[in-house]
Each structure stands twice: as structure tokens, then as C-alpha cells.
N, C-alpha and C positions, 0 to 999 in steps of 0.2 A: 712312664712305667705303669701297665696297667694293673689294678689291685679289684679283684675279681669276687670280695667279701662283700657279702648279704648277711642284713638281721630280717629275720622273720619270725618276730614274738619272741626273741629270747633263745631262738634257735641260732647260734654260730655257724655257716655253712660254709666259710672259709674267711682266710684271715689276712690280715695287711701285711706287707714287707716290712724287712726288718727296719727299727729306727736309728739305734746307738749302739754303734760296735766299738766295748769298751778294753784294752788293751794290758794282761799281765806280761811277761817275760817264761812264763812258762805254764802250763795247765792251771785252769780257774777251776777251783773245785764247788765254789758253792759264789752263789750272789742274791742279795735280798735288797729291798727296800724299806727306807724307814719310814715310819707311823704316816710322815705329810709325804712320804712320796716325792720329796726335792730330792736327797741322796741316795746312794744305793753302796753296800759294804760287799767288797769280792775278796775270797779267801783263795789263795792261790800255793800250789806247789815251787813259788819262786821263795817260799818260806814268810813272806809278808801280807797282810790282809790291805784291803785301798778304800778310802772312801773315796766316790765319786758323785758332784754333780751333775744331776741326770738331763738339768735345764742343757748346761755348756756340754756336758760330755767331758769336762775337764775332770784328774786327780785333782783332791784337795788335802788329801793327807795319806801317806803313805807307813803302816803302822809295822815295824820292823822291831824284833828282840825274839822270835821262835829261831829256832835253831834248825829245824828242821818244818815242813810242810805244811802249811795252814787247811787241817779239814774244814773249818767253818768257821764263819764268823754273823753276827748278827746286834740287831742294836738293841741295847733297853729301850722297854716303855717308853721312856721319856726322852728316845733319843740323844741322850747325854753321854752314852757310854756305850761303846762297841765291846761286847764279848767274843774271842778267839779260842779256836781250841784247835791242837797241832799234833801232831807226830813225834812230838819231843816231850810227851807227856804229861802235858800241862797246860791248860787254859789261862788266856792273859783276860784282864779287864782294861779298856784303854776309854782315855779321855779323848772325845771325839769335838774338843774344839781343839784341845793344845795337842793330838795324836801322841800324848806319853801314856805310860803304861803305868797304870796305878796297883793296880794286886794281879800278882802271879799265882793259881790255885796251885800248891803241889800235893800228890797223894796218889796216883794212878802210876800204878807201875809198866804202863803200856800204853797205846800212842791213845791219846785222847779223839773219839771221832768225832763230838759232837757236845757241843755246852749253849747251853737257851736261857735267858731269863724266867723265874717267873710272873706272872700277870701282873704283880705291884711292884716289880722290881727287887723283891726284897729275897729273891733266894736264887740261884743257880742250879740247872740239874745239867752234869756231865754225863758222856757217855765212854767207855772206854774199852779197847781191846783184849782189857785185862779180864773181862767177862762181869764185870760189874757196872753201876752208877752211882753217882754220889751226888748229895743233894748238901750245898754250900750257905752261909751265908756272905751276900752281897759285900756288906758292910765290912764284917771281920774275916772275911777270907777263911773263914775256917769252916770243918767238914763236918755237917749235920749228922747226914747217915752215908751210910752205905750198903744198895741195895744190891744184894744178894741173892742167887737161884738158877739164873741164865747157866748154862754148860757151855759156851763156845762167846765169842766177842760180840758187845752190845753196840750197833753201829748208833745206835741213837736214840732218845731220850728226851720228853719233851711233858711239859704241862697241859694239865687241862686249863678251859675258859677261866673257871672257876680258882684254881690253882691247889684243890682238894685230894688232885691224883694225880701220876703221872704214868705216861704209857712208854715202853724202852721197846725196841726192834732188834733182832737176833741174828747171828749165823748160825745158830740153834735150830732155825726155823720155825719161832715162833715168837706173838708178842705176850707185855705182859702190864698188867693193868697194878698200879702199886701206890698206897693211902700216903699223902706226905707228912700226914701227921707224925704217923704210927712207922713207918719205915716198911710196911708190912705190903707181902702179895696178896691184891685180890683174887686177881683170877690171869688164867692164860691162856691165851688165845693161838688154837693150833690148826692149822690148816694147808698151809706153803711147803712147797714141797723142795726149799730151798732156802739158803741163805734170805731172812728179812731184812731192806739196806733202811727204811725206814719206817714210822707209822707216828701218825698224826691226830691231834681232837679235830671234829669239826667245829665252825663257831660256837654252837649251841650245846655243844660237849657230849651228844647224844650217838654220835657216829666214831669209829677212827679207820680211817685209812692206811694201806699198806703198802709197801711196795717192796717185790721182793726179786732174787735170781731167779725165780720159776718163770718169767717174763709175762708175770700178774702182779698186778695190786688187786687189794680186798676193800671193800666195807663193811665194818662190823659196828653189830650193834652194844654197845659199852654198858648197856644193862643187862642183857642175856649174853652176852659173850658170843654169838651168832653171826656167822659169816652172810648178812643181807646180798653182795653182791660178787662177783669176780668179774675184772675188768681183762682182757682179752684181746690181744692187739698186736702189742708189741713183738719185735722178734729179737730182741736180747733182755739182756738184766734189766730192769727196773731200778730206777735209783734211788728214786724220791715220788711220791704223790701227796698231793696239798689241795684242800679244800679252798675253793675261792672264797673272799668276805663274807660271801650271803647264805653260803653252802651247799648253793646249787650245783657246783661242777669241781671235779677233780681237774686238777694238771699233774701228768705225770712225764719224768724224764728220763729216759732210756739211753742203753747204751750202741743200740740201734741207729743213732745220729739225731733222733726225733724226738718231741713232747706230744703230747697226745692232751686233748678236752675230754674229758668224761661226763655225761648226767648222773648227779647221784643219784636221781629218781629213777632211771632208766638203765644203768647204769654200760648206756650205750657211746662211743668214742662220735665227738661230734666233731673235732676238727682235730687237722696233722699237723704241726708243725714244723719244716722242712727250714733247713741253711746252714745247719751245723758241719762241719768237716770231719766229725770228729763224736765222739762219747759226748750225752747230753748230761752231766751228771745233776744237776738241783735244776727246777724250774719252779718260781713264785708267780703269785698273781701280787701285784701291788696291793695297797687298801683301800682305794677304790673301786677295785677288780675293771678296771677299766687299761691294765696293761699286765702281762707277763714279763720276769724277764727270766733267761735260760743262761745257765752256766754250761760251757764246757769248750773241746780243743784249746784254745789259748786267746777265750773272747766270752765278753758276755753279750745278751742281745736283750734289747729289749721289743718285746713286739707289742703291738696298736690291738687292740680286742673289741672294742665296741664300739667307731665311731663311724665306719666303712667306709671312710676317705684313705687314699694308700698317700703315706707319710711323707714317703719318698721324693712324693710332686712337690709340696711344703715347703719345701728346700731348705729343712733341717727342724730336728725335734724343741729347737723354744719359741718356733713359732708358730706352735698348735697352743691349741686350747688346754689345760691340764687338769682342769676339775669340771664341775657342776658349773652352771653360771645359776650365780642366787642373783634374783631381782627382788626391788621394791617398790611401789609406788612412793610419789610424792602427795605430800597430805592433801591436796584437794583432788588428785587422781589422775590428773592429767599428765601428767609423767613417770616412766618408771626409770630407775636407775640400775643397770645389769651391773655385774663383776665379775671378769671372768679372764685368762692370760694374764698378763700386764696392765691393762688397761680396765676403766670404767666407761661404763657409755649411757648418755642419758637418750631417751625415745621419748618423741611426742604419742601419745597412745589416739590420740585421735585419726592423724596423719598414718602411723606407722614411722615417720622419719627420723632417723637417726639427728639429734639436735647439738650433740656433742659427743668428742672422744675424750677420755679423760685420761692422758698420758702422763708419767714421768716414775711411776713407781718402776723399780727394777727388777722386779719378781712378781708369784704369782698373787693376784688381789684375794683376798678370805672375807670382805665382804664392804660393801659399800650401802650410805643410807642418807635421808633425806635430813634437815634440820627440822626443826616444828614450823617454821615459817616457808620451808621449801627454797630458800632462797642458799642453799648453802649443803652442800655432802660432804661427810667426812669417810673415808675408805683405808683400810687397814688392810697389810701386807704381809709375805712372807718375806721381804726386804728388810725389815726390822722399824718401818713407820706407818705411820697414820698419815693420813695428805687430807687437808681442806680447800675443797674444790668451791667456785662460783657456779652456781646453775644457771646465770644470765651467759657471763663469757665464757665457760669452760677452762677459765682459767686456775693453775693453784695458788692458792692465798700464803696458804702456812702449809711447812711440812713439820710434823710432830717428832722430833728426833730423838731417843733416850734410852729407847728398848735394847735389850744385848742380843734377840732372839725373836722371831715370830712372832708379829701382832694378829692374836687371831680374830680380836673386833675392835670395832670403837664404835659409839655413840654419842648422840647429844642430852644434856637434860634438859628438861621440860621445857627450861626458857631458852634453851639455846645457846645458855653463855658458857656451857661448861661440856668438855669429852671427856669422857672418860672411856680408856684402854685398855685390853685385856691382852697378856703375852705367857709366851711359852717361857720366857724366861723369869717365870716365878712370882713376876708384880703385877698388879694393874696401878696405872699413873692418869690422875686429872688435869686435863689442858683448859687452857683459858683460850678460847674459842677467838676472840680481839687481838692479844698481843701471840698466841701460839706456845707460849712457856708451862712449862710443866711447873704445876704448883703443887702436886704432891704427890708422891710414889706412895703405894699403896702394899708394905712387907710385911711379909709373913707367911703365904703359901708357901710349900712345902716342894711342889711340882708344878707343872704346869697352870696355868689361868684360863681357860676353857671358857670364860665371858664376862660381863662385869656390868650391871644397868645401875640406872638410878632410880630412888624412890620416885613415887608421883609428885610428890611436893619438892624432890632435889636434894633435899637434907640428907639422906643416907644413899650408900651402893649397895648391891651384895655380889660377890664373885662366887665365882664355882671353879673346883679345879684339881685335879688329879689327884689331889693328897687327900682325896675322900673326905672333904668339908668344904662346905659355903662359909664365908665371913659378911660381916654386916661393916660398912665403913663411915663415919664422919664422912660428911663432905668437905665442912669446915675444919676438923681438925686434922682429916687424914690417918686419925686413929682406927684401931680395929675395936668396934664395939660388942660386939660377940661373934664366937664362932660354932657354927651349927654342925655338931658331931654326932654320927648316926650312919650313914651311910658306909657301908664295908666294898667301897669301888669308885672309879671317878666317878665326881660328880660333874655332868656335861651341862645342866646351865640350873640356873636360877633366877627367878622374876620377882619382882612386888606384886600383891595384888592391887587392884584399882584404886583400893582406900588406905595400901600402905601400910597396911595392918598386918599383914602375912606374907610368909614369901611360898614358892611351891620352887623344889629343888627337884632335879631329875640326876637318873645315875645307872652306873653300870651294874650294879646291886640287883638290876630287874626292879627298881621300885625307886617311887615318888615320894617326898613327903612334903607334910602341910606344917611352915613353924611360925611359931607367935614373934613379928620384930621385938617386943616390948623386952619380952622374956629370954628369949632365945630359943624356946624349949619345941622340941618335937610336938605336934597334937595331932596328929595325922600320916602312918605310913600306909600308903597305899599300894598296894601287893595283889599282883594275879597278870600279872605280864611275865613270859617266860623265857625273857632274855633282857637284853639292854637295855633301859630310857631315854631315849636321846634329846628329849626335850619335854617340857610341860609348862602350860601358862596359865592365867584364869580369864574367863569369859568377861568380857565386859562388864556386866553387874556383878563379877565375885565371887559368885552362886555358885559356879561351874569350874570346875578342870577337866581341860585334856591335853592325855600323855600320849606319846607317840614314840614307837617301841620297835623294836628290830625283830621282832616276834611275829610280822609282818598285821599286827593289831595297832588300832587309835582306841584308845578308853574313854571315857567322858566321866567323872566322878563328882558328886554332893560336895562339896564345899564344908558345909554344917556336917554332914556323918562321915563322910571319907569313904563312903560306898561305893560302889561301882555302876552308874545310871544306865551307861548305853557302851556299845560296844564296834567300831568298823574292821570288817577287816579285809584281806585279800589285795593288802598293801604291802609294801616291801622298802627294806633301809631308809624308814624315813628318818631323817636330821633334824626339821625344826618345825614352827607353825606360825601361821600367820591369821591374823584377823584384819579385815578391811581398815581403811583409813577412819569411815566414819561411823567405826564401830557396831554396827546396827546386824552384821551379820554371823555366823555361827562360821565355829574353824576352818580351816580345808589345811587339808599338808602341804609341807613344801619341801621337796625333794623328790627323790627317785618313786616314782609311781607304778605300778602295772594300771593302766588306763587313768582318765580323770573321774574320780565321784567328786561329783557337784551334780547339780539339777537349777532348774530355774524359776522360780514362781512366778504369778499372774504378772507382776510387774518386772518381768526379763530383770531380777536380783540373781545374782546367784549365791546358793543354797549348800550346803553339805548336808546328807542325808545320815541321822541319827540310827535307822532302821536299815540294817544291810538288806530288807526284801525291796527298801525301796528302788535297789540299784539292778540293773539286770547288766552283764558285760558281756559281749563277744566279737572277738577281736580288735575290731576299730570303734565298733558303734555300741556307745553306751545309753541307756534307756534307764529310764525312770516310772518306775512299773506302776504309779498310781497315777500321774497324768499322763504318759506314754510319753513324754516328749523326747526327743532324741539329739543328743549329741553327738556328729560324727567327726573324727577326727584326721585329714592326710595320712596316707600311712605313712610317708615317712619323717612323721612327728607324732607315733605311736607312745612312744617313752622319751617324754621330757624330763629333766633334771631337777628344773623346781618351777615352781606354780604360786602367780600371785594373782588379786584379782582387785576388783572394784567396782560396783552395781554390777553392771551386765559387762563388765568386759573381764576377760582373763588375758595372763601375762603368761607363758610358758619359753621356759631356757630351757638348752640342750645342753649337750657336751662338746658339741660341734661348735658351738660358737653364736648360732645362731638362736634367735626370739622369736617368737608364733606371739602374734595379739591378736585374740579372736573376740568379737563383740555379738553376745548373744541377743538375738532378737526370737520373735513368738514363735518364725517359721525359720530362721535362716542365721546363719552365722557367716558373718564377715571376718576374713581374717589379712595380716599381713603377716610376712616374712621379713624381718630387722637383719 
């Protein structure tokens, strides 16, 4: 089957066939993906909502008690709980391991179209035909407020980033912007010359999208109240339009049969999507924005967006690739370790040759790493373990067994004798690396475990983890020796610094901070990134942080004042950061890139540049304005997934599947394909 999609810079110019055609008994009204993108929840007019594995394709839970037609369904935060909202006037909360139904919201005296989480989980907003919404709490099921104003049914109703505000969509035609504090309108937004069926924040909460029977969606600006764009296309209703992760493009779905790609920039339709039979009513972009998927007729679809292989050859969707593949070197450099599918693979970086597969996990791998001695990887899953691999025979030693849920790291400490694991299911647990036994679970977060290292000396961890605090842990006694409360949003990781003395936590807060282990105490919140922190570490000597921000900025900050030293940017969704094996070099990001900044000095090391003048980019060829030297990169290994490096060579994963090992020299770079 031939699949006839091109990437050209981030331009879509057509798109792969469809992968998983997923299966109600009567019209699918709505289908999402949750947070890791393993499952997907479809609301359906057969009166029941389904969660689906998106690996198998198979149902895993079938959640049945509406009486009447599921408009929508979607998961918490923390993927623990499906919320439904139906036709029988009343939104369910269901338990998304045992599929029962935990709290029934009743109070809408008309069909319910639409009920969302908010950002921390901790509130509910409905949407309902009764011309109102109402804003719930989670916990006690009971009804905060009710907003009031709309003349005609509110199809929908939905949070900002922040969870400050919420925006409701109208057959009034028009939307309307409202404080969750306060219960109160800010302002409303009139323009549609028609029935609104939805409207949305973008990531950064500065945009919302519309979509309406006029057979337009909008963009407007959520400070002026300003209609920035009309999007123009379609030739029926409009059902739904969504901002992708990063916020560059709308998906909208119509009742034309088709979803349609938007630029928000441009606010031009970049690609059509065609196969429906039928009304396209919701189309999402996953959280990687690396697939859509489309509800409607009596099927949901999911389709391939960025990888420009057509899926279909594959011969079947769990045998792609599903994330980023993150790499590591091993400490002396000579090997790196990728993770990516099911499997781990170690590469000779001199050769290029693949030197081992590292098989047996059942799902997808979330990251794999070296020991201190090199002689030994440990790799943590969405299977629910850790596996410790041999680096001579590629064989596994131990499988780490205990977790209820998603291991989303594990590491070694210092000496090697100890792992410690981070899960979605609320713990991190220490392994004894020799015998494989879990010597101590690690309770007390609240939510998810987002990572968990060891001090420099061993003695202590600290984890980071949804419930908006890092904790500090024994090693030896597996106690919680403080916990570091500050941040108002997950916290995605926390490090030691070199000497053990300080940790630097990052978070969805937009901000970093610097704390005393001794003490526990904040000394340090670092602020002026204008969205998420997905990561922060300290430089080798201590002296330095840098944060790395979905604001598409790297920060570099004082250590001693908490100032903000140097600044990169004209990066995008970076995740995490790395510094060389033998320390001696300055950061470089590792994840999703627009081009590579690095540069090389006299002695072919490579470099990150502190001075964005020192980078010059266009297109493929990236340039280092003060010794001219140039970078050129294959175009098509333009946008890699993560970036690791080591003197002069670098490591680059895709989403494909595939490694680029390029070794810089004075005039030339040699590279292989893994």
C-alpha cells in the first residue's frame, strides 16, 4: 500500500493510512488518548464508554451504567479514572483498572454534553443542554458552582492549562470565558454565525479554539477577546477543534466525513483527512502529537502523523516504534544504549553495529541506562518492570517485579549495588542489583512518580511526582526524610547536586527551584520560563543550572543567586538533559529539537552554545557564527527525537526507530545509520 506523506520542516503535506480501526455497536461520539498514549477511552451512542488498548487493539474494559448515550468520555490526569457524560443527565466517574463506577454527578436537568477534568484532578466542569455548567468537586461529588448566562445549550466546557478559567461553547453562538474561582464571566466571545459545538485553551492558555455549525473554527486571543484567525475548509458542521501538544496546529472534525490540520500560525489547512464513512464527530492528537485519533460512523481511527512510513506495510500497529527513542552512552563512551518499542539495543559507536537486542519486556521501554561500571543496564517499562540486562551477553539477569503500574525509570547508585524505581503507581522501590529483591518501597506520593535518583554518596533519593512535591528518602531505612512543598503543579524531576547538598526540582508551575537536603527548605525559586519545566540539573561543578522548558527556551542560572545567566532558544518540547560521560562538557538537550545547537571547538569536543548569536540555522545546515564551522545534517534526520553525545561524536534517535551516530571531525563528519 503506498503512503504518499512527506515532512518538509514541520510542514505535513500528506498523511499515512489509517492504523486501528476500533469497534462500538453503534455511533462512537467521541475518543481520546490517555496521558502515556497506551490506552484510548471511546464514548459511544450504544450507551457505554470502552477503554481500549491501542498496542493490541483489543477492549480492556467495557464501562456500562448510562442509560442513555455516552456524549463523552475522557481520563484524569493521572489516568486512574475515566469521566463520562451522557444523555441521561448525568456524568459517571469510573475506575479505570476495576471499570466500576465510583460517583454518579446528578444536578443537570438535561442531557449532559460534555464533562473534563481539571489540570490537578481535583475538579470537574460539565457541560449541559440545560444552558448551563457546573464546576464539581472530584472527591465529594458535589456541585461547586453553576455557571450561568448562555441563552441556548452549552455543548461544552473545558479548563484552562492553568485551571484559573474555564471556556464553555454555545448553540447561542457564542463562547464564553469564566474565573473558577469566582463562578463569574469574564468576557464573551462573539463571532459564529452559528451553533458553537466546541472551544478549547491552547497549551500555553493564550489562544482558544472554536468550532462551530457555521463550517468554521476560530482562534482567539484569551486576553483581548479577539478573533486572531478563521479557519475555512470545511463543508459541514464543525465538531470539534484541538490544539496539538506544542500548539502549533489545530485538528478539527467535521461532519463533512473529514478532519482537517490547521497552522495556528498561518492559520492555513495543511492536510485532509479522508476514510471515514460517515460524521467525523471529535478528532485528538495523542501527547506526543505524534498520532491523531478520529471518532465517528461506528469506528474510531487512529492515524500515523509524523513518521512518513505508511503503517499499513508494518503489519500491524505494535510493531512501530511508539515514542521518542532516548539514548545513553555507556561511561567510557564507547557504547550507547537506545530504548525504544519493546526492546533495548546496545550500539558500538565506533563501528555503528548494533551489538545487542535487548528483548523480553512486553510493552513499551520509558528508558534504559548504563551501571557505573558499564558492565550491566537496567530498563524500566510500561509493563509494570525494570529488567537488568548484561552488556557482554545481552542477556537478562533479573527482572524487577512489584510495581502495579508504569515504571517510568530506574537507575543505579553510584556503586552499582542498588536501583532504584520510579512508577505511576505512587511508589518508588529499591532493588538490590545481586539478588534482584525489592528491599524497600518507597510510600507516600500522592500521584504519580515522574523519577527517583540517588544522592552522590548513595545515602539518600529524592523523587518528583505529580502530587506537586519532591521527597527526600533513606536509602537505608527507606523512610521519607522530608518533603519539599512549593511547587503549585507536577513536579517532572529532581536531581542532587554534585556535592549532595542541594537538589534542583523542575515542574509544571513554569518554575525550578533550588532546596537545602539538610533542611528541607526552598532557597531558590527560579522563574521567567513561560510555560512547563520538564527538567533541570546542575553543571558539573554546581555553579550552574539549566532548565529546560516547553516555552521552547533552555535557561542556564547562578547556582549562588538563583539569577538567570544565559538564555537558548528556538527549541521545542524539550524533556530532559544530558551532560557527557566525563563530565568536562557544557549541556545539550535531549529530545525533540528544531535542528541540532552544538558547535565543536579546536579539539573536535562538542560544545553547546551559551550565546544564541553564536548559532546561525537554516534549514539543514547549521553554522557557528564565530568560527564558521558547519554542521550539516541528512535531511531526512532533520528532527531527531533525542540527542546524546561524547567528545566529538553525537548520538541521535528518531521516532522511526532508527540512530544517526555522527563523529565530528575539523572538516567532515562521518556518520552511520543503526
Amino acid at each position: 500500500m503506498d503512503c504518499p506523506w512527506k515532512l518538509q520542516w514541520g510542514r505535513r503535506k500528506s498523511w499515512s493510512q489509517c492504523e486501528v480501526v476500533l469497534h462500538h455497536s453503534d455511533s462512537v461520539r467521541f475518543a481520546i488518548f490517555s496521558s502515556d498514549g497506551m490506552h484510548n477511552v471511546s464514548a459511544s451512542d450504544d450507551h457505554t464508554a470502552r477503554i481500549w488498548n491501542t498496542i493490541t487493539g483489543e477492549c480492556e474494559a467495557e464501562l456500562k451504567g448510562h442509560s442513555m448515550g455516552v456524549n463523552s468520555a475522557v481520563f484524569s490526569p493521572d489516568g486512574m479514572h475515566v469521566l463520562s457524560a451522557s444523555g441521561d443527565h448525568t456524568a459517571r466517574i469510573w475506575n479505570t483498572t476495576t471499570g466500576e463506577c465510583e460517583a454518579e454527578l446528578k444536578g443537570h436537568s438535561y442531557s449532559v454534553t460534555s464533562a473534563v477534568f481539571s489540570p490537578d484532578g481535583m475538579h470537574i466542569v460539565s457541560a449541559s443542554s440545560d444552558c448551563s455548567a457546573r464546576i464539581w468537586g472530584t472527591t465529594t461529588g458535589e456541585c461547586e458552582y453553576e455557571l450561568k448566562g448562555h441563552s441556548n445549550w452549552v455543548n461544552s466546557a473545558v479548563f484552562s492549562p492553568d485551571g484559573m478559567h474555564i471556556v464553555s461553547a454555545s448553540v447561542d453562538h457564542t463562547v464564553r470565558i469564566w474565573n473558577t474561582t469566582t463562578g463569574e464571566c469574564e468576557a464573551e466571545l462573539k463571532g459564529h454565525s452559528y451553533s458553537v459545538t466546541c472551544a478549547v485553551f491552547s497549551p500555553d492558555g493564550m489562544l482558544i479554539a472554536s468550532a462551530s455549525g457555521d463550517q468554521t473554527a476560530r482562534i482567539w486571543n484569551t486576553t483581548t477577546g479577539e478573533c486572531e484567525a478563521e479557519l475555512k475548509g470545511h463543508s459541514n458542521w464543525v465538531n470539534s477543534a484541538i490544539f496539538s501538544p506544542d500548539g502549533m496546529h489545530i485538528v478539527s472534525a467535521s461532519d463533512d466525513c473529514t478532519a482537517r490540520i490547521w497552522s495556528t500560525t498561518t492559520g492555513e489547512c495543511e492536510a485532509e483527512l479522508k476514510g471515514h464513512s460517515n460524521w467525523v464527530n471529535s478528532a485528538l492528537f495523542s501527547p506526543d502529537g505524534m498520532h491523531i485519533v478520529s471518532a465517528g460512523d461506528q469506528t474510531s481511527r487512529i492515524w500515523n502523523t509524523t513518521t512518513g512510513e505508511c503503517e499499513a506495510e508494518l503489519k500491524g500497529h505494535s510493531n512501530k516504534v511508539n515514542s521518542a527513542v532516548f539514548s545513553s552512552f555507556s561511561p567510557d563512551g564507547m557504547h550507547i544504549v537506545s530504548a525504544g518499542d519493546q526492546t533495548s539495543r546496545i550500539w558500538n559507536t565506533t563501528t555503528g553495529e548494533c551489538e545487542a537486542e535487548l528483548k523480553g519486556h512486553s510493552n513499551k521501554v520509558n528508558s534504559s541506562v548504563f551501571s557505573p561500571d558499564g558492565m550491566h543496564i537496567v530498563s524500566a517499562s510500561v509493563d509494570h518492570t525494570a529488567r537488568i540486562w548484561n552488556t557482554i551477553t545481552g542477556e537478562c539477569e533479573a527482572e524487577l517485579k512489584g510495581h502495579s503500574y508504569s515504571v517510568s525509570s530506574a537507575v543505579f547508585s553510584p556503586d552499582g549495588m542498588h536501583i532504584v524505581s520510579a512508577s505511576h503507581d505512587y511508589t518508588a522501590r529499591i532493588w538490590s542489583t545481586t539478588t534482584g529483591e525489592c528491599e524497600a518501597e518507597l510510600k507516600g506520593h500522592l500521584n504519580w512518580v515522574n523519577s527517583a535518583v540517588f544522592s552522590p554518596d548513595g545515602m539518600h533519593i529524592v523523587s518528583a511526582s505529580n502530587d506537586y512535591t519532591a521527597r527526600i528518602w533513606g536509602t537505608t531505612t527507606g523512610e521519607c526524610e522530608a518533603e519539599l512543598k512549593g511547587h503549585s503543579n507536577w513536579v517532572k524531576s529532581a536531581v542532587f547536586s554534585p556535592d549532595g547538598m542541594h537538589i534542583v526540582s523542575a515542574s509544571d508551575d513554569y518554575t525550578a527551584r533550588i532546596w537545602n537536603t539538610a533542611t528541607g527548605k526552598c532557597e531558590a525559586q527560579l522563574e521567567g520560563h513561560s510555560a512547563q519545566v520538564t527538567s533541570a540539573l546542575f553543571s558539573p561543578d554546581g555553579m550552574h543550572i539549566v532548565s529546560v522548558c516547553q516555552d521552547n527556551t533552555v535557561k542556564i542560572w547562578n547556582t549562588a543567586t538563583g539569577g538567570c545567566e544565559g538564555e537558548l532558544s528556538a527549541l521545542s518540547a524539550h524533556t530532559s538533559l544530558l551532560f557527557s560521560p566525563d563530565n568536562t562538557q557544557l549541556p545539550v538537550t535531549s529530545s525533540i529539537i528544531d535542528g541540532i545547537f552544538i558547535h565543536h571547538d579546536k579539539n573536535s569536543q562538542i560544545q553547546a552554545s551559551l550565546e544564541l548569536s553564536f548559532l546561525d540555522v537554516y534549514k539543514e545546515i547549521i553554522s557557528h557564527t564565530k568560527n564558521l564551522h558547519t554542521i550539516w545534517i541528512p535531511p531526512p534526520f532533520c528532527k531527531p527525537t533525542s540527542i546524546g553525545y561524547h567528545l566529538s561524536k553525537v548520538c541521535l534517535g528518531y521516532g522511526s526507530g532508527q540512530v544517526l551516530l555522527l563523529e565530528v571531525c575539523m572538516v567532515l563528519i562521518l556518520y552511520f545509520i543503526l
